[in-house]
N, C-alpha and C positions, 0 to 999 in steps of 0.2 A: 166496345164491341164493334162499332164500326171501324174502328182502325182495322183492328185483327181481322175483318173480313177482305178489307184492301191489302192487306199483308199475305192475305189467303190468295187471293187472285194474283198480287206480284210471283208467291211460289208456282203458283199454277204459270203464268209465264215463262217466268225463269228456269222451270224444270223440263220446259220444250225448248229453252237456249242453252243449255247445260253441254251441247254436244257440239256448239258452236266453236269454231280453231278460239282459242286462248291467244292472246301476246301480252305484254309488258311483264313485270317485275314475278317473282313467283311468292305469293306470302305465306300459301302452306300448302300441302299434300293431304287431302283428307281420302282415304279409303283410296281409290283410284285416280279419282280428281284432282287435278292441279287447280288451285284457286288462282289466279292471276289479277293483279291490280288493275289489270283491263275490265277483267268479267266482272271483276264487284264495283268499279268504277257507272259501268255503261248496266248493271244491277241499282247502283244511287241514284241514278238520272234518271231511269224509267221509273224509281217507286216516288221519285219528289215529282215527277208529271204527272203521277197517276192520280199521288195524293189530290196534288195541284186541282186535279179536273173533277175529284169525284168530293172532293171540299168545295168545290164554286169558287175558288178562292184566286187571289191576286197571287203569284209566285212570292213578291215584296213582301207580303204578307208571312206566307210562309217560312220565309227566310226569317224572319225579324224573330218569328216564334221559335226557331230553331236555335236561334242565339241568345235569345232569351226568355228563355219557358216559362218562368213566373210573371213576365204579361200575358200570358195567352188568360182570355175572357176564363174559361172553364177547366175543370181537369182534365176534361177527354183532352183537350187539345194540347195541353201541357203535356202531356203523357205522349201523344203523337208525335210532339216538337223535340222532345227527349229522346223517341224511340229514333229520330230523323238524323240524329249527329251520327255523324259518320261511325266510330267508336262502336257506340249502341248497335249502328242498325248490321254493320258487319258480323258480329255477333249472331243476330238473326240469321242474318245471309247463309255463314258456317252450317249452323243448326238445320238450316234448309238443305245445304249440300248433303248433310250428315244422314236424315231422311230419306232422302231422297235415293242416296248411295241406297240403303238398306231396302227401301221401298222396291226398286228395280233389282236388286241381285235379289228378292222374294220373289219377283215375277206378280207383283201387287200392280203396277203402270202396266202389264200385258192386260192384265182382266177386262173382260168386254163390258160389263158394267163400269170399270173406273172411264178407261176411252168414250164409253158415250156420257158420263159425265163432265170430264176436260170437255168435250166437244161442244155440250150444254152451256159450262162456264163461259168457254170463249165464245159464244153464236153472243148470247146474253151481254157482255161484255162491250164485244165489238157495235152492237143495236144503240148500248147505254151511250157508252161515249161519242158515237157519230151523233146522237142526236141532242144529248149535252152538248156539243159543240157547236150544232146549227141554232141551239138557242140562245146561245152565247152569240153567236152574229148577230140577230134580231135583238136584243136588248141592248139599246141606246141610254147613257146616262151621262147629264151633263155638270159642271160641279155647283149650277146653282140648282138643280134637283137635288144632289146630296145635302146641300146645302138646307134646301129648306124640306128635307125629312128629316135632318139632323135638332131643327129646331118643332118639328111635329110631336119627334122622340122625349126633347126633353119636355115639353107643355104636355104631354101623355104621363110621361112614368118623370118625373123628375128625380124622383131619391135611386135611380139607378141609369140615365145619363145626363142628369145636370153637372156634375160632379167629372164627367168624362172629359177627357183632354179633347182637343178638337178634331183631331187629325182621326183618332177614337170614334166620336161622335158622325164623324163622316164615313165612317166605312159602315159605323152600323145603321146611319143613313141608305147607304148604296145596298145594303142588306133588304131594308124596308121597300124599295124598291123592285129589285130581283124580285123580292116576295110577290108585290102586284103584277110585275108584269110577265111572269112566268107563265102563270096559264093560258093565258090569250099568244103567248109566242108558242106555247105548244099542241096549240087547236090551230095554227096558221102551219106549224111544221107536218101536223098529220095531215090535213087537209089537202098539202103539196106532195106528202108522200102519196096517199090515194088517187093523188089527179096523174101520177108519175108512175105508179107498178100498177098493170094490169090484172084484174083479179074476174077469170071467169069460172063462175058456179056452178057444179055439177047440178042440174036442175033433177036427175034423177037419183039423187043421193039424197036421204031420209037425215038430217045432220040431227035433228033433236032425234029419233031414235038414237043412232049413233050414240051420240054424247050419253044418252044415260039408259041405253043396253044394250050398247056395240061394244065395250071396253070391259075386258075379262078382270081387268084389275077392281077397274070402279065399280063392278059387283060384289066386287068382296069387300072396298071401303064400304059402303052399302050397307053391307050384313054386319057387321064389326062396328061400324060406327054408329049406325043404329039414322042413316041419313033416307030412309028408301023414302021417304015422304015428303023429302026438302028437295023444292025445285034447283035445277041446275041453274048454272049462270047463265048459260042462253036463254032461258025464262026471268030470268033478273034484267033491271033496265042495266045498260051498258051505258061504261061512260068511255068508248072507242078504245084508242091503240092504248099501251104501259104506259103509265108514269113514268118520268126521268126527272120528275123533281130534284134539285138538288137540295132538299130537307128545308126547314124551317128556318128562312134568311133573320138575319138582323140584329147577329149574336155579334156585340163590341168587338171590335179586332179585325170585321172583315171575315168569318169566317161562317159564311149564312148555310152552312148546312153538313151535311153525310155525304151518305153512298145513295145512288140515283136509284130512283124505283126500288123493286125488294131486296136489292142486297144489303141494300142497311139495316135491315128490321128486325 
């Protein structure tokens, strides 16, 4: 499920480059489209960074599972590594065109509902990965850290990394890692963003009315959902800015997690 949603987002990309000049070789004609071995080229590059950043993941890693799917720890990732050879993932790519062609000559990409959707997607997007990557600055690891989580792992679960090659046993060390120190890199990244954007409050704007009867919509989830009694999340404690978790570190292989915050859910 989390692939298919990074596969969702590559289309959403890739259907704003669609219009972008074409070069090299031509490999087919689909509806009006010319597919060019450029555009599905510089198409593989952006979905293997994408994967790359929204996996937590080492590229090396990546690679290794693309050439050899039946190491990867799990089936998700087998199944990613698989969908990642070139072959496969062109396939999709086509199917994308194929949509998309259809999509746009309905006048489906015109609707002002779909555009503030895309627009949704990418705000969301561009948030996740700028701040995956500043957490990725802040986490420092050294290989006698890997080292000695890799033997924390196996005195913990032995009958699922005693048995782990080393090189194995170290990335899903550096997993265990990630795992601790993620949230204290990410209460240091909001903290710097706060002290960095300006945020002044309309002191005469009512925000808890607002939030739960300013909103012509949320009156009707309200009535329908049967919620008119359940306090809003501004009445719940707050734990600050989104998650960008990169999911659950310290799966064997190096491959410690999803898709950041809710898109992998």
């Amino acid at each position: 499920m989390r692939f298919k949603v990074v596969a969702l987002l590559v289309a959403t990309v890739s259907a704003l480059n669609f219009s972008a000049c074409n070069k090299g070789k031509t490999i087919e004609e689909i509806g009006g489209h010319t597919i060019t071995t450029s555009e599905f080229e510089d198409h593989y590059n952006t979905q293997i960074e994408l994967v790359t950043r929204y996996r937590a993941s080492q590229k090396s890693t990546i690679y290794r599972y693309i050439c050899s799917p039946s190491t990867a720890p799990a089936q998700e990732v087998a199944e990613m590594a698989l969908r990642l050879q070139p072959r496969a993932n062109y396939r999709e790519f086509r199917d994308l065109v194929m949509v998309e062609s259809v999509a746009r000559e309905e006048g489906f990409a015109d609707r002002p509902i779909i555009r503030k959707i895309l627009e949704n997607v990418n705000r969301s997007a561009l948030a996740q990965l700028y701040l995956q990557e500043k957490a990725w600055e802040k986490i420092k690891i050294s290989d006698q850290d890997r080292q000695q989580a890799c033997e924390t792992l196996r005195r913990q679960d032995p009958a699922r990394y005693g048995a782990l090659a080393l090189d194995d046993c170290l990335r899903a060390g550096e997993g265990l890692i990630i795992a601790q120190q993620w949230r204290q890199v990410e209460r240091e990244i909001w903290e710097g963003i706060r002290e960095q954007v300006a945020v002044d409050k309309n002191e005469e704007f009512n925000q808890d009315d607002y939030f739960e009867n300013g909103i012509e919509l949320y009156q009707s989830i309200k009535k329908t959902g049967g919620c008119e009694n359940v306090p809003t999340q501004s009445n719940q404690p707050s734990g600050g800015g989104p998650s960008f978790s990169p999911g659950a570190p310290g799966a064997p292989g190096g491959l410690p997690g999803g898709l950041p915050g809710g898109l992998g859910q």
